[in-house]
GUTORZA-504358 format. One record per residue (C-alpha): residue number from 0; x, y, z. Coordinates in pm, 1 decimal. Layout:
# residues N
@k->NUM | x->X | y->Y | z->Z
...
This chain:
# residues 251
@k->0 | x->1626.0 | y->-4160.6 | z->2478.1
@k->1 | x->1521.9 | y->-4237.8 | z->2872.4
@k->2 | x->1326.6 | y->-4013.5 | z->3027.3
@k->3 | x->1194.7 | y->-3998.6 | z->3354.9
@k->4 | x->804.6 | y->-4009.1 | z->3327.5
@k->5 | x->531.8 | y->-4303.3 | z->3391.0
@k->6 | x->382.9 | y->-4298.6 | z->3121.8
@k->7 | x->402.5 | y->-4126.2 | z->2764.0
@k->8 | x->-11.4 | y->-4099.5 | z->2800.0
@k->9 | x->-37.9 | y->-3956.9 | z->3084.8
@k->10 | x->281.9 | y->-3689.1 | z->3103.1
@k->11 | x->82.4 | y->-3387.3 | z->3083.5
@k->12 | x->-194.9 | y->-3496.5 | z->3390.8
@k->13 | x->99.2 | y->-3587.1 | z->3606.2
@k->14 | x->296.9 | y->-3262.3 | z->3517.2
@k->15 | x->-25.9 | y->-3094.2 | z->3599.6
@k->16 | x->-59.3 | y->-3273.9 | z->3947.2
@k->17 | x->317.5 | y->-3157.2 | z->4039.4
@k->18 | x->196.3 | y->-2777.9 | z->3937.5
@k->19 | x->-116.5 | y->-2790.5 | z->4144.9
@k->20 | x->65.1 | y->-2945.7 | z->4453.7
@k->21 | x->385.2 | y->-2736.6 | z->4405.7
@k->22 | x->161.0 | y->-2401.1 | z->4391.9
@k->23 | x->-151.1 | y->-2365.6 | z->4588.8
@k->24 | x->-199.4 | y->-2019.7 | z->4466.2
@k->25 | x->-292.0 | y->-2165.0 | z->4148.7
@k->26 | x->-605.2 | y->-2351.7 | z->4006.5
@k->27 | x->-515.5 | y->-2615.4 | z->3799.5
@k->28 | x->-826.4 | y->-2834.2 | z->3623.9
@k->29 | x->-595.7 | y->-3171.6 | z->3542.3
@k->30 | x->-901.0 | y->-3319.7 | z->3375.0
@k->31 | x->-1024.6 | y->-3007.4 | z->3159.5
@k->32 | x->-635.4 | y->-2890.4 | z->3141.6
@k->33 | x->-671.5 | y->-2528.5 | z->3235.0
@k->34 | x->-444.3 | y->-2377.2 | z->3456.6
@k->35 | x->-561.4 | y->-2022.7 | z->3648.6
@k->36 | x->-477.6 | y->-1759.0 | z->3901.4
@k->37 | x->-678.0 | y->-1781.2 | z->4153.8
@k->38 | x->-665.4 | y->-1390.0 | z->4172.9
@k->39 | x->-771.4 | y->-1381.7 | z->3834.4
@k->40 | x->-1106.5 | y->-1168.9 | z->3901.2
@k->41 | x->-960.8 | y->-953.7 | z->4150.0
@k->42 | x->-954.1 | y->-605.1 | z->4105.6
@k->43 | x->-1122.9 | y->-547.7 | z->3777.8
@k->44 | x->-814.3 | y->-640.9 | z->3540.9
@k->45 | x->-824.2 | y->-757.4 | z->3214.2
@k->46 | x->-754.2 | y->-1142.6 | z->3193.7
@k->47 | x->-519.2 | y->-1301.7 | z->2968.6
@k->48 | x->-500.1 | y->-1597.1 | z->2852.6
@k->49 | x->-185.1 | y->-1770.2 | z->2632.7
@k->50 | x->-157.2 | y->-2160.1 | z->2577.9
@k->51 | x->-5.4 | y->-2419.7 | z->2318.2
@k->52 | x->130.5 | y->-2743.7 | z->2288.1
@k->53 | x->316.3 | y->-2881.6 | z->2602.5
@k->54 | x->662.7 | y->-2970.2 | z->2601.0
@k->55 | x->773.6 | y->-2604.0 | z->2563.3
@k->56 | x->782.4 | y->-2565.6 | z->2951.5
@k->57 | x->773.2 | y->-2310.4 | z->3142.2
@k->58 | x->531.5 | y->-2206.1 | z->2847.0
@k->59 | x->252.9 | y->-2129.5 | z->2947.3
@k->60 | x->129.1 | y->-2281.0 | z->3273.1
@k->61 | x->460.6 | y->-2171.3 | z->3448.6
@k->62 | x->417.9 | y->-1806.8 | z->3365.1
@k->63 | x->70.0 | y->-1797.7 | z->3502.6
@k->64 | x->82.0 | y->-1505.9 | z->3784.1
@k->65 | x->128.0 | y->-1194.9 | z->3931.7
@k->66 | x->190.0 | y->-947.8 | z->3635.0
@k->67 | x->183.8 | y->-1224.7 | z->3382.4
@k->68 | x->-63.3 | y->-1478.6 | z->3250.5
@k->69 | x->-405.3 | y->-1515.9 | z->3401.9
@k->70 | x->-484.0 | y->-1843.3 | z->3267.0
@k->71 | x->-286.7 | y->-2097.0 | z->3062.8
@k->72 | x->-413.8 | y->-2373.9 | z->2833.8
@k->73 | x->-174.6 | y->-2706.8 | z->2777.8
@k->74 | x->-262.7 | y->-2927.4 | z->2526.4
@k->75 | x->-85.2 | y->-3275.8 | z->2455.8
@k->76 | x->278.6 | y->-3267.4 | z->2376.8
@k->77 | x->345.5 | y->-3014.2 | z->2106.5
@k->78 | x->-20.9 | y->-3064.2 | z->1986.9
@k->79 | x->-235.1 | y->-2699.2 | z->2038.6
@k->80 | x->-527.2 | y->-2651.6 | z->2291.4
@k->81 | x->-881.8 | y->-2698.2 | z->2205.9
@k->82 | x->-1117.6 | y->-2430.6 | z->2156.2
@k->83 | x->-1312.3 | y->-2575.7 | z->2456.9
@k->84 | x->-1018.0 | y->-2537.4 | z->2701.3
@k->85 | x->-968.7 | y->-2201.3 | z->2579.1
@k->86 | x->-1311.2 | y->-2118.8 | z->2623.9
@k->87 | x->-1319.9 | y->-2246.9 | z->2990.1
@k->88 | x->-1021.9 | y->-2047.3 | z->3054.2
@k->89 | x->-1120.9 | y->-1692.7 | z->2929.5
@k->90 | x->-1497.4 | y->-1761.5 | z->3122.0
@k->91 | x->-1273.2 | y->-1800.7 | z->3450.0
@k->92 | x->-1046.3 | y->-1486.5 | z->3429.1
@k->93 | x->-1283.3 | y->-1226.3 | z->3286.1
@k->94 | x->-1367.8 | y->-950.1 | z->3511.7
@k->95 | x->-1612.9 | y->-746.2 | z->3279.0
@k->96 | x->-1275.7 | y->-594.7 | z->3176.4
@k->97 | x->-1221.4 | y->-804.1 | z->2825.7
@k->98 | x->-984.4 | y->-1065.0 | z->2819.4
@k->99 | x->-670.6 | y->-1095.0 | z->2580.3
@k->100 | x->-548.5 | y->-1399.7 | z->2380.7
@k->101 | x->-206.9 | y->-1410.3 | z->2335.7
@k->102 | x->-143.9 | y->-1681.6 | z->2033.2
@k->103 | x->177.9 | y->-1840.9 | z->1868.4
@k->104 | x->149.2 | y->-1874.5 | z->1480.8
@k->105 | x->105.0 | y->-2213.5 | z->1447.5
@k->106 | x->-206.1 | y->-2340.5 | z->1203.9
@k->107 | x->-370.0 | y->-2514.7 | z->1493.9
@k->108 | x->-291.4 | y->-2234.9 | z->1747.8
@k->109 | x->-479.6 | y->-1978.8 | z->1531.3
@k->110 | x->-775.4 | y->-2183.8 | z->1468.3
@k->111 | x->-858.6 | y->-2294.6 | z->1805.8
@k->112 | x->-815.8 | y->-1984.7 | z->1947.8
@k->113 | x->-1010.6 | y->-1766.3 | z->1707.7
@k->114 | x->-1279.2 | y->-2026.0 | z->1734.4
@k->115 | x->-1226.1 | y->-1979.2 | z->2149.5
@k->116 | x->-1259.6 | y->-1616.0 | z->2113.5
@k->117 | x->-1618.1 | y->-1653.0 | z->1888.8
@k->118 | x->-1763.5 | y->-1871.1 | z->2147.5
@k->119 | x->-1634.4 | y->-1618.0 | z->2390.7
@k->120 | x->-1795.3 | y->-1305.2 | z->2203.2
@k->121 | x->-2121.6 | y->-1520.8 | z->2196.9
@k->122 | x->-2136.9 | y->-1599.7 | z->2526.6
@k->123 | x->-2082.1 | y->-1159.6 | z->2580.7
@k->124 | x->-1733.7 | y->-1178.2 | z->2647.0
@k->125 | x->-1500.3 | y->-883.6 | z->2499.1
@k->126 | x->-1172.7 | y->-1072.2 | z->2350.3
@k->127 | x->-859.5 | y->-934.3 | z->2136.9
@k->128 | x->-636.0 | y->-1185.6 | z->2017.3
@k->129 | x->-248.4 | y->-1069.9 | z->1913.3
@k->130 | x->-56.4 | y->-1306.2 | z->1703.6
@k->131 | x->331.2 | y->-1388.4 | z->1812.4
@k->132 | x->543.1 | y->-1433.3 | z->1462.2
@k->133 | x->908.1 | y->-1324.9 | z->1573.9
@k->134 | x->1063.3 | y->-1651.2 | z->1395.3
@k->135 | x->1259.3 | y->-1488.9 | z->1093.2
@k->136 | x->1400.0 | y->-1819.3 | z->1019.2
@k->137 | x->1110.7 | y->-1890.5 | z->739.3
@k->138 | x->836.2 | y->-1746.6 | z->638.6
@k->139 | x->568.2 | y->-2007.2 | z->497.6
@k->140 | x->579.9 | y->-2386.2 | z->634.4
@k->141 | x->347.1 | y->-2594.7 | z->680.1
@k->142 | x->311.6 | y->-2553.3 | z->1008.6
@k->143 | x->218.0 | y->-2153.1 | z->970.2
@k->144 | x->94.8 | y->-1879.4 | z->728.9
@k->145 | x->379.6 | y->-1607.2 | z->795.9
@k->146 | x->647.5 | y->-1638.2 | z->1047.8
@k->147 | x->623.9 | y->-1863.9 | z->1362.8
@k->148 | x->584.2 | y->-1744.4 | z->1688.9
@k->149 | x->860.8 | y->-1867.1 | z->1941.9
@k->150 | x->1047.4 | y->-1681.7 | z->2191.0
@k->151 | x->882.9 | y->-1290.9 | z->2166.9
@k->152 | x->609.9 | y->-1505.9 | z->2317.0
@k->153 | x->765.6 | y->-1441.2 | z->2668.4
@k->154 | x->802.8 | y->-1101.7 | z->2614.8
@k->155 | x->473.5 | y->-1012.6 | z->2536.2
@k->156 | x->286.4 | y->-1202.1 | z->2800.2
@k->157 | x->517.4 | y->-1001.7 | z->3063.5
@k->158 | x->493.3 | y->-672.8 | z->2916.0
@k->159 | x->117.4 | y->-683.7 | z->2842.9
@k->160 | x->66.5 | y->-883.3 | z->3159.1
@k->161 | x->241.8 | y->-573.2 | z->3345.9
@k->162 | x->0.1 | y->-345.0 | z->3182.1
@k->163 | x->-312.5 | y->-541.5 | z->3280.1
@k->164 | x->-187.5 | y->-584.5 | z->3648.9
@k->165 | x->-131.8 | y->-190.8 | z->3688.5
@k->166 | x->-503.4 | y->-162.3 | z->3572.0
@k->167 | x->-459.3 | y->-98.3 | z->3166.0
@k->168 | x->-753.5 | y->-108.2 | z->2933.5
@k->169 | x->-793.8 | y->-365.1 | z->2707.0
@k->170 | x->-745.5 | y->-203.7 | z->2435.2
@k->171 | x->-403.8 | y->-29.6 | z->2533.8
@k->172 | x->-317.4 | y->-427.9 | z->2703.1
@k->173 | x->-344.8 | y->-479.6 | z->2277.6
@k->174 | x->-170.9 | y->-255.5 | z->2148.9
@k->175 | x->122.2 | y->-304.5 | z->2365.3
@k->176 | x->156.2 | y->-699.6 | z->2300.8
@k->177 | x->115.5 | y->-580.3 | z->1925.7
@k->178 | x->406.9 | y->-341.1 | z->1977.2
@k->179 | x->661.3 | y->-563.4 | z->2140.5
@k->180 | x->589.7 | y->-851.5 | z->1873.5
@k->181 | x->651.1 | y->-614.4 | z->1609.1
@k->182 | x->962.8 | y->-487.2 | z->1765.9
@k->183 | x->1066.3 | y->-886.2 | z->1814.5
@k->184 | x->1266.7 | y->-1116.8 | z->1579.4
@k->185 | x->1412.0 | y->-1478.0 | z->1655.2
@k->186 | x->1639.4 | y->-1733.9 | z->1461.1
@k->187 | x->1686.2 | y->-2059.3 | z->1586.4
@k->188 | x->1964.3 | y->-2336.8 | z->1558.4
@k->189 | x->2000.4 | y->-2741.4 | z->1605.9
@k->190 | x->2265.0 | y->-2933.7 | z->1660.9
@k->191 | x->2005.9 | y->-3267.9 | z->1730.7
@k->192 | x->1647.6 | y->-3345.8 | z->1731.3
@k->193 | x->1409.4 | y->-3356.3 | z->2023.8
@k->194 | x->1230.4 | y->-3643.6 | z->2145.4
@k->195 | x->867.5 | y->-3657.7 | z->2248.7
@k->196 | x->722.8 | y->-3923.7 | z->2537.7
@k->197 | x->491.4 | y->-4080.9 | z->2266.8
@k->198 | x->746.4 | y->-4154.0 | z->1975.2
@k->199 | x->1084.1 | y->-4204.3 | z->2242.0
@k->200 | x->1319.1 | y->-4161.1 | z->1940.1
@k->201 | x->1406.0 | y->-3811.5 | z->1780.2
@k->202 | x->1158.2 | y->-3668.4 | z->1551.8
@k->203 | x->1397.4 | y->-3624.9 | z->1254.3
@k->204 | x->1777.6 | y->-3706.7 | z->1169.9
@k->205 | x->2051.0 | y->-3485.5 | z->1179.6
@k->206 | x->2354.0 | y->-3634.8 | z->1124.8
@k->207 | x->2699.7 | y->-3591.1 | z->1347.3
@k->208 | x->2856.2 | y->-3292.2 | z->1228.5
@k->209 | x->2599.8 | y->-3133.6 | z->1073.7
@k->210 | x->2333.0 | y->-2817.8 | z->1231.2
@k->211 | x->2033.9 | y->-2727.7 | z->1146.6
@k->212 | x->1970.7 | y->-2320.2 | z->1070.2
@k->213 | x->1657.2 | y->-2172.4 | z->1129.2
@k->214 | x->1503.2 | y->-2508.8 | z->1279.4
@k->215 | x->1140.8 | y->-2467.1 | z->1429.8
@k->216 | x->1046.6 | y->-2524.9 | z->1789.5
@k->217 | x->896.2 | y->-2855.1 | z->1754.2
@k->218 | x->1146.1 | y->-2989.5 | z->1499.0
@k->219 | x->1046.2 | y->-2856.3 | z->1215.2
@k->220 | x->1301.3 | y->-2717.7 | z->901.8
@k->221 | x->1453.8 | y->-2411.9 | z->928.9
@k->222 | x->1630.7 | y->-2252.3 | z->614.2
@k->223 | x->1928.4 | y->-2507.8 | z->547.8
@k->224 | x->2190.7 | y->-2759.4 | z->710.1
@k->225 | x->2540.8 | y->-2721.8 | z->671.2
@k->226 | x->2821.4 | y->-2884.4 | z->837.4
@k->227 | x->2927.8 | y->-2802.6 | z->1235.2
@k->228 | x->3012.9 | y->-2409.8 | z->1244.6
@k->229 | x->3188.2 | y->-2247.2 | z->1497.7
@k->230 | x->3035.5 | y->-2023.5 | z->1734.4
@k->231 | x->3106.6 | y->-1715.6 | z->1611.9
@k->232 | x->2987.9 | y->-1808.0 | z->1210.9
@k->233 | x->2646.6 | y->-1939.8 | z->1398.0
@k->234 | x->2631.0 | y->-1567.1 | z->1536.7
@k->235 | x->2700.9 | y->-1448.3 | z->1235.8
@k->236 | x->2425.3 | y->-1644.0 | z->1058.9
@k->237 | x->2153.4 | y->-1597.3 | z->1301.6
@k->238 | x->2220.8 | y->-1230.2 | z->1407.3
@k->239 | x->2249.5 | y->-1132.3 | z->1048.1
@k->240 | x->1930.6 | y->-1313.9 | z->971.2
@k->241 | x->1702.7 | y->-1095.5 | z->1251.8
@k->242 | x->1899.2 | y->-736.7 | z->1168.9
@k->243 | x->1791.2 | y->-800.3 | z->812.1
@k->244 | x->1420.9 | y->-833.8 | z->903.8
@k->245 | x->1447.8 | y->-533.9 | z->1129.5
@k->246 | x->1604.0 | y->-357.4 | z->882.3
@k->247 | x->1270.0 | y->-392.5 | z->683.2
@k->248 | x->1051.3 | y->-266.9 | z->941.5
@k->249 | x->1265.7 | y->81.8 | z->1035.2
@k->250 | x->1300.6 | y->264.6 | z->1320.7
């Protein structure tokens, strides 16, 4: 596949470069890869603080601001933040209010980040971390224990970002990115295979005329392939998939 980059080692510095010189209202550390408001202390909110693997653009760094993100953390492509970064970023939004951790269900996502937010209690930081899992498609891989998290990321960073910006407590900031995750569910389809900078050829095969049901953001299987389906029988598949998991939780 062509792409237009320099260099497969250094797309996430020179995406970074374009952010910081594309929005001056935003801090962005190229070298320590942490991207901030630079409002982020004003007014006593709490902070919060979302990050992952890059590739997934806008997610994170381009949903850092007003009534949204405080601070975003890329790592490499598709490969999670370090504890380190995460660290640096909750240290630069906290106001004395707490800060919130917003975190996809992805093995490494869970561990750097609860390791972030330990380092962060030691250092007398208040943290509350919320775990996305919308993805209905499976629900053990070996990517995650339980669902992944995918889209219902979005949602909760706006919602609970809206709550921090009108002044909400941290706890109630919480409780409302817990609420809107629980009332989220996703299912996702492929009719081909992405391609990262490093390896520059898809990252699995899926032959002509076949899709891919339930497959994972980064590539990974979903619940089965069968052969090309017509809109409406994807629909079918996918919708039928979420209303079933709802139907679990209730009203």
């Amino acid at each position: 596949m062509r792409m237009l980059l320099n260099s497969p080692g250094t797309v996430v510095a020179d995406a970074l470069r374009g952010m910081a010189a594309a929005h001056p209202e935003l801090d962005v550390d190229v070298e320590r890869r942490v991207v901030v408001r630079r409002d982020a202390r004003d007014g006593g909110r709490v902070g919060l603080v979302s990050g992952g693997g890059s590739g997934h653009e806008p997610l994170h760094a381009g949903f850092v601001g007003y009534g949204m993100l405080s601070a975003a953390c890329p790592g490499e492509v598709f490969t999670s933040p370090v504890p380190d970064q995460v660290l640096r970023a909750a240290a630069s939004v906290d106001s004395g209010q707490g800060v919130l951790f917003v975190v996809k269900n992805y093995t490494g996502d869970v561990l750097n980040f609860e390791m972030a937010a330990e380092l962060a209690e030691e250092d007398g930081l208040r943290v509350e971390r919320v775990l996305v899992d919308d993805d209905v498609a499976v629900t053990d891989s070996l990517y995650t224990a339980g669902r992944r998290g995918t889209g219902a990321t979005l949602f909760v960073e706006k919602i609970a970002g809206a709550a921090a910006e009108e002044g909400a407590p941290l706890e109630r900031v919480a409780d409302l990115a817990r609420r809107v995750n629980a009332a989220s569910r996703s299912f996702g389809v492929a009719l081909g295979a992405c391609t990262t900078p490093a390896k520059g050829s898809p990252t699995f095969d899926l032959p002509d005329g076949e899709l891919e049901l339930g497959v994972g953001i980064h590539g990974e299987p979903g619940r089965e392939r069968r052969a090309m389906m017509t809109a409406a029988e994807i629909a079918e598949v996918a919708v039928g998939a979420v209303l079933e998991e709802l139907a679990q939780v209730g009203p």
